[in-house]
C-alpha positions in Angstrom: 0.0 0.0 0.0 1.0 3.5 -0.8 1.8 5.6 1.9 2.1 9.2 2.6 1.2 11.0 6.2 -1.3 8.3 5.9 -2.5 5.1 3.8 -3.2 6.8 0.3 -6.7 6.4 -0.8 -8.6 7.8 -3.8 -12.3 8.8 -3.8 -13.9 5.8 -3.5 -11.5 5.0 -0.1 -9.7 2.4 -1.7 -5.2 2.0 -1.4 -3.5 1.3 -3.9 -4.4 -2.2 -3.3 -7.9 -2.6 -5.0 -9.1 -4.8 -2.9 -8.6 -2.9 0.2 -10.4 0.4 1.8 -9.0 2.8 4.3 -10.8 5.6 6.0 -10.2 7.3 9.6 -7.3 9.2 11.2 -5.0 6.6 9.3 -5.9 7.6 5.8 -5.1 10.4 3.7 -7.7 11.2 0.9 -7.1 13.6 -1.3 -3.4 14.6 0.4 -5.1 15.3 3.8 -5.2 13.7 7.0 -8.0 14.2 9.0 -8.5 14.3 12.8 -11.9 15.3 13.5 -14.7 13.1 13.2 -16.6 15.0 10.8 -14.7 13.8 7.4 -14.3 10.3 9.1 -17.8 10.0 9.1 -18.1 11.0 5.6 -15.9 8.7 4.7 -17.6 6.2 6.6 -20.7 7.0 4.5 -18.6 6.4 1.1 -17.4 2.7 2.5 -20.4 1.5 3.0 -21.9 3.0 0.2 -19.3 1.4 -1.8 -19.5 -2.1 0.0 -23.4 -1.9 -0.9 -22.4 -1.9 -4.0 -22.8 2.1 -5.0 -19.4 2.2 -6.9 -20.8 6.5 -8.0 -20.0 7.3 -3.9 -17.0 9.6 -3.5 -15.6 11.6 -0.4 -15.4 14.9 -1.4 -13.5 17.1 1.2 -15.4 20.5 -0.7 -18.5 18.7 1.1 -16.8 20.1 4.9 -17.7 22.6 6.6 -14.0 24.5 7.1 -13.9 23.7 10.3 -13.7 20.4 9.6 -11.0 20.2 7.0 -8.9 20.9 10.6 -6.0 18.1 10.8 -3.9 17.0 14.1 -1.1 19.5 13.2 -3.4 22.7 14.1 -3.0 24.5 17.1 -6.2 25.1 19.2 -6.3 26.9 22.7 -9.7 27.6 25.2 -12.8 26.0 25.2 -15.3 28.4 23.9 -15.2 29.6 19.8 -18.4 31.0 20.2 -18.9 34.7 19.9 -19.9 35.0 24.2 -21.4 38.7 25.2 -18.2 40.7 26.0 -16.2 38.6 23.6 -14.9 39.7 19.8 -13.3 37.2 17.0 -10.3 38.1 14.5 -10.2 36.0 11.4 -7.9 35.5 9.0 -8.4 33.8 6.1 -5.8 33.7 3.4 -6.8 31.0 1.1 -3.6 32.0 -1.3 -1.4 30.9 1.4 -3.5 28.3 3.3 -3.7 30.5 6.2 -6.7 30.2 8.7 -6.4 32.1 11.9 -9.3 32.5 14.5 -9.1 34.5 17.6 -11.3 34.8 20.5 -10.7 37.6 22.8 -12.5 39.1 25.9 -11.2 41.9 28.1 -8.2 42.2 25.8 -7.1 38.5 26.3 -7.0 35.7 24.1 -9.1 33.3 25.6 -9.6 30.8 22.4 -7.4 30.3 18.4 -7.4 28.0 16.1 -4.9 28.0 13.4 -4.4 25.9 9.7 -1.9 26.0 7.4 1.6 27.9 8.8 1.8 27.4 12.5 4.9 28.3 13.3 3.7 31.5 15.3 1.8 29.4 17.4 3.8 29.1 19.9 3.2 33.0 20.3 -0.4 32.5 21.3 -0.6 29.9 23.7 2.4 31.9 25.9 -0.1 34.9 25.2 
């Protein structure tokens, strides 16, 4: 089996190896690895859809939401990414680059970020 970050799979889940399927944390669709459940269950969906027999079923990773598309390797601090009263968001989106930044601050502290793409000024936030 081919493998990258993860065990290489097309859009119908399968290796290299025809006869075998990947999906989960281990797999990389697409050149991604995925850590959050919501692309594992959609390619849950397209395994079984292809073991019943529907050979058209295809993970799409333009079906995610953006948060989702999130791998392992992203930074997240605080427990709250919800827009609280007193609280205020930054975004950064730089699609170019592959740059997502997301700030939550309240009384001039940052109390949640997630980041994607270039995290190498990470380490910046969580000593913030």
């Amino acid at each position: 089996m081919t493998v990258n970050r993860g065990i290489v799979v097309d859009a119908t889940m399968r290796t290299s190896d025809p006869d075998n399927l990947a999906l989960g944390e281990c797999a990389e669709a697409d050149g991604q690895v995925f850590g959050l459940v919501a692309p594992l269950y959609e390619m849950a969906g397209t395994v079984a859809a292809q073991l019943a027999g529907d050979a058209a079923s295809k993970f799409s990773r333009a079906r995610l939401r953006p948060s989702s598309r999130f791998t392992a390797n992203q930074p997240c601090l605080g427990r709250r990414f919800r827009r609280g009263q007193g609280s205020r968001e930054i975004v950064l989106r730089d699609a170019t680059r592959g740059v997502y930044r997301r700030l939550v601050l309240k009384d001039n502290r940052i109390i949640g970020a997630v980041m994607y793409g270039d995290t190498s000024d990470g380490a910046w936030f969580f000593d913030s």
